[in-house]
C-alpha positions as CSV (number, residue, x, y, z in Angstrom):
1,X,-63.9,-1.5,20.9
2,X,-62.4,2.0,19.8
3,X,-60.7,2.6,23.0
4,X,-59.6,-1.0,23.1
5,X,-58.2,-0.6,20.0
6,X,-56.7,3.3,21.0
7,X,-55.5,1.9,24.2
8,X,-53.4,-0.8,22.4
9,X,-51.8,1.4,20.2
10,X,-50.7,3.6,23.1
11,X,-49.3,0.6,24.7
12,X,-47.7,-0.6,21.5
13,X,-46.2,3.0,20.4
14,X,-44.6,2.8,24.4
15,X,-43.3,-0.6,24.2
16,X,-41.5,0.8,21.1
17,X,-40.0,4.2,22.2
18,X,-38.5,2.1,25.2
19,X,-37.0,-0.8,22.9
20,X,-35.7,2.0,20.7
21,X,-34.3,4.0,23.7
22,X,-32.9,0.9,25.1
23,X,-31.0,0.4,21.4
24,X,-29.7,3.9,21.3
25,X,-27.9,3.4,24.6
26,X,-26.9,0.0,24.3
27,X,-25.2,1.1,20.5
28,X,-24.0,4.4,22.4
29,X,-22.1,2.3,24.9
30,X,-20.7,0.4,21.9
31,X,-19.3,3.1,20.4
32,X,-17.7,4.3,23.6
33,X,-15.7,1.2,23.8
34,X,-14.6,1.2,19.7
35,X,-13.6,4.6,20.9
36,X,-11.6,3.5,24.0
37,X,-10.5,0.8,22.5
38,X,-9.2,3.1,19.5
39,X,-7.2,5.5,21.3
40,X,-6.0,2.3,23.8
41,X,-4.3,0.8,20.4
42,X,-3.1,4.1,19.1
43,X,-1.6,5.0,22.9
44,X,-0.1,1.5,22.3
45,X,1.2,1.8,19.2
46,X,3.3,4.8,20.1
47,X,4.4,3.1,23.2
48,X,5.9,0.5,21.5
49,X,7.9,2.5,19.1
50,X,9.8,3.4,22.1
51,X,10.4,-0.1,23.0
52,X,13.7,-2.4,21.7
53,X,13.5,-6.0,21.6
54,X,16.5,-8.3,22.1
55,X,16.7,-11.8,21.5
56,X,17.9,-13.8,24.7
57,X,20.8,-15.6,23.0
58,X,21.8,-18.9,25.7
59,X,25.1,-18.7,26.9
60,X,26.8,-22.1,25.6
61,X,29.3,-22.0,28.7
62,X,26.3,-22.3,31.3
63,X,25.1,-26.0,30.7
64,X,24.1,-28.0,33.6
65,X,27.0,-30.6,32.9
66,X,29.7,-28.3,33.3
């Protein structure tokens, strides 16, 4: 019954280590992608400082029914 018992733990302590090792990557990959996804934005952000909008203002002489 001791060994059982022993045996069970062993198995138990396993099944842990590879559910916490299976966490640590899965919240490592995670926090690669906030940190893609962090410089992405900020690479974005200064991009767009560089950029000039213009409103498309419709030329009244073009209608159709001219």
């Amino acid at each position: 019954m001791e060994q059982e018992l022993t045996a069970y733990n062993e198995d138990r302590t396993r099944q842990f280590a590879l559910l916490l090792e299976k966490q640590r990557r899965e919240l490592s990959q995670i926090d690669c992608e906030i940190t893609t996804f962090g410089i992405n934005v900020a690479d974005l952000a200064e991009s767009m400082q560089d950029i000039h909008f213009f409103t498309a203002i419709p030329d009244v002489n073009t209608s159709p029914n001219n």
